[in-house]
N, C-alpha and C positions, 0 to 999 in steps of 0.2 A: 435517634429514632423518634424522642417526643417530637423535636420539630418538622421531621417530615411529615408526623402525623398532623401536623397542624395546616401543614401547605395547602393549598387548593388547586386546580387545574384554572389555569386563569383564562378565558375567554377569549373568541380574536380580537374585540375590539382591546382587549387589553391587553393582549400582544401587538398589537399596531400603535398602540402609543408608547410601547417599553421601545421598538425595532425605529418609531419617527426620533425618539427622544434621541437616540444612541448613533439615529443615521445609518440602522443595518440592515440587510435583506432581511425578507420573509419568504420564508419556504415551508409548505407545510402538505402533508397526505391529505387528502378529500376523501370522506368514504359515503359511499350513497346510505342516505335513512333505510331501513325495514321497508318493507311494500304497505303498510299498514302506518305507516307513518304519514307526518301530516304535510310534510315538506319532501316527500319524497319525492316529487315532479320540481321542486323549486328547490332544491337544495343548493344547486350551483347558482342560478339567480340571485336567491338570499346573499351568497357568500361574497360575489360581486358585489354586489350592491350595499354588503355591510362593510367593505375595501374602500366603494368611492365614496362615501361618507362620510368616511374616517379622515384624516389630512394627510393622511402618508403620501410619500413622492410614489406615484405608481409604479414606478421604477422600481424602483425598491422591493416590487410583489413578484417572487420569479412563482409564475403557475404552472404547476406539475400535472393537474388532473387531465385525462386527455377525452373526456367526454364531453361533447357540445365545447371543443376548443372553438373553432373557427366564429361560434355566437359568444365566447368571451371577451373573443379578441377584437368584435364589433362594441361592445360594451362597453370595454377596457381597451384601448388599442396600446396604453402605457405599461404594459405587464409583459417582465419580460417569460418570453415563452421556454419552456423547459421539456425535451426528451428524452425518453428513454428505450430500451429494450435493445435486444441482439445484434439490430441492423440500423443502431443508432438514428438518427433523426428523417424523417420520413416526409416530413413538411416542409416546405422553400423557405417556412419567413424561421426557422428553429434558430435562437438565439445561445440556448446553452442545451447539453443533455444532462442525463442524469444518470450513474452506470454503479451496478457493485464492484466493489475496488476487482473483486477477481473476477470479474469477466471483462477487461478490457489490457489490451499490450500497449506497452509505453510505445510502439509502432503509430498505435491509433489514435494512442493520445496527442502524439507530436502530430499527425496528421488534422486532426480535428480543428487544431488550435493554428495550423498553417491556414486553413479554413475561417479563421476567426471565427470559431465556435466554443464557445467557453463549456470547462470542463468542471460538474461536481459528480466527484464520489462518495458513496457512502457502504456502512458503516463503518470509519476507523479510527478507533479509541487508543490503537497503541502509536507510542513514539516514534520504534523503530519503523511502522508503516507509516506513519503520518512523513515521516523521510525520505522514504521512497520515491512515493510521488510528491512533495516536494522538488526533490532532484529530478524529477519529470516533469514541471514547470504544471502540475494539475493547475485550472483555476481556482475551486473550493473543492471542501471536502464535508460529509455533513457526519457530526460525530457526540460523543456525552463525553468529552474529555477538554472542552474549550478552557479551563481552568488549568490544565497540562500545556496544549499547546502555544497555550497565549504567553507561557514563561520561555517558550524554545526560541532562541537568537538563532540559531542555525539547527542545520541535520543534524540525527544520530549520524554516529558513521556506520557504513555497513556494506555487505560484501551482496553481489547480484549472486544468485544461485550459480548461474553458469561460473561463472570466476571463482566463485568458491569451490564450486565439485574440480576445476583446472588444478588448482593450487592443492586440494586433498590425492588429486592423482599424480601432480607433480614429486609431490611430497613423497608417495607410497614410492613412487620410480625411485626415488634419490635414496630411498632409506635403504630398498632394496638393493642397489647400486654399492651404497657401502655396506651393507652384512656380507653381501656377497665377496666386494674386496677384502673386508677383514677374514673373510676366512678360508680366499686364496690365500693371502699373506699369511696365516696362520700355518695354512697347510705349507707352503713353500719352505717359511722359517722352521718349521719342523723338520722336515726333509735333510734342508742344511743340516741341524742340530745331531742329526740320525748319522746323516755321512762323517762329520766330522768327530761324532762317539767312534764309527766305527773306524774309524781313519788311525785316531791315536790309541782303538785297540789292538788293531793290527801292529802300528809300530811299536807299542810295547809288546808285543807278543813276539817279535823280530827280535829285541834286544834279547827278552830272555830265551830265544831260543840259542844267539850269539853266545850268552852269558856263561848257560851249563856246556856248551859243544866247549 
C-alpha cells in the first residue's frame, strides 16, 4: 500500500514515451473539461496536438473519442480510428471497434474480422475469459491483469455453455437410464428369489405331506 501511495497518475506525454519506448498502442478515454473550464472548447485539439508533438508512430494512437472525429482525422490522418456501440462501426474508414466483452457473439466477431476490422474488448481481467476470445481469434482486449496474461502460452481450457448444459443433460439421461435399470433388475432378481423360495416350499411341503400319509 505504501507504494501505491507513492505512485502518481502519469501524464500523456508520459505515456507516449513509456508506449514509443516499448513500441505499444495507446488507447485511452477522452472526457470533455467542466463547462467552466478553460480548455473546454480545445480539449480535443490540445490532445492532438500534444500526440503529434510527441515522436510516437501515430500508428500506434488508436482514437476512441468520437466527437469532432472526422476534424481528427484531418489533423491526424495516422491514428488509427476506433468504434464502438450496439450497431458497431458507423463510419466507412472504421479501422478497429471497441465492444464490452458481453455484448458481442463470437458470430460478430468472426464476421468483423472477415471484414478486416480489428477487434478490442474490454473489460477482462479473468483467464478463463481472456480464453474465450482468444479461441475467438479477438484482436486485443483492454484489461488490469496484463501481468497475468503476459505469462499465458495458451488457453485455459473451457467448456462453451451450450456444450456444457448438453453434457449436464446427457449426463442426467444416462444416470437416470441406469437407476432406472438397476431397479428393474432389482425388482426382476427379486421376483425370481420369491418364486424359487416358494418353488422349494412347495416341494418340501409335498415331501412331507408323502412322508406322514
Amino acid at each position: 500500500m505504501e507504494r501505491i501511495r507513492q505512485q502518481k497518475i502519469p501524464t500523456l506525454v508520459d505515456l507516449l514515451k513509456t508506449a514509443e519506448k516499448y513500441n505499444k498502442s495507446v488507447i485511452f478515454d477522452l472526457r470533455k473539461p467542466p463547462a467552466n473550464h478553460a480548455y473546454n472548447s480545445r480539449y480535443i485539439n490540445l490532445t492532438v496536438e500534444t500526440i503529434l508533438n510527441s515522436t510516437i508512430n501515430p500508428e500506434l494512437v488508436l482514437w476512441l473519442h468520437d466527437e469532432d472525429r472526422e476534424k481528427v482525422v484531418q489533423m491526424a490522418p495516422g491514428f488509427q480510428q476506433i468504434f464502438g456501440g450496439k450497431d458497431g462501426p458507423v463510419w466507412d474508414k472504421a479501422q478497429r471497434i471497441n465492444f464490452p466483452y458481453n455484448n458481442i457473439s463470437a458470430e460478430k466477431i468472426e464476421d468483423y474480422l472477415q471484414k478486416k476490422v480489428l477487434v478490442n474488448l474490454f473489460v477482462i481481467d479473468k483467464p478463463w475469459l481472456f480464453s474465450i476470445f482468444w479461441c475467438a481469434n479477438v484482436s486485443s482486449v483492454t484489461t488490469n491483469a496484463c501481468h497475468i496474461f503476459s505469462e499465458m502460452k495458451v488457453p485455459v481450457w473451457h467448456l462453451a455453455p451450450d456444450t456444457y448444459q448438453m453434457i449436464w443433460i446427457l449426463t442426467d439421461c444416462v444416470s437416470c437410464f441406469i437407476m432406472l435399470s438397476m431397479f428393474l433388475l432389482q425388482r426382476y432378481c427379486s421376483r425370481r428369489t420369491l418364486r424359487a423360495v416358494d418353488h422349494d416350499n412347495e416341494v418340501l411341503l409335498q415331501r412331507l405331506h408323502q412322508h406322514l400319509a
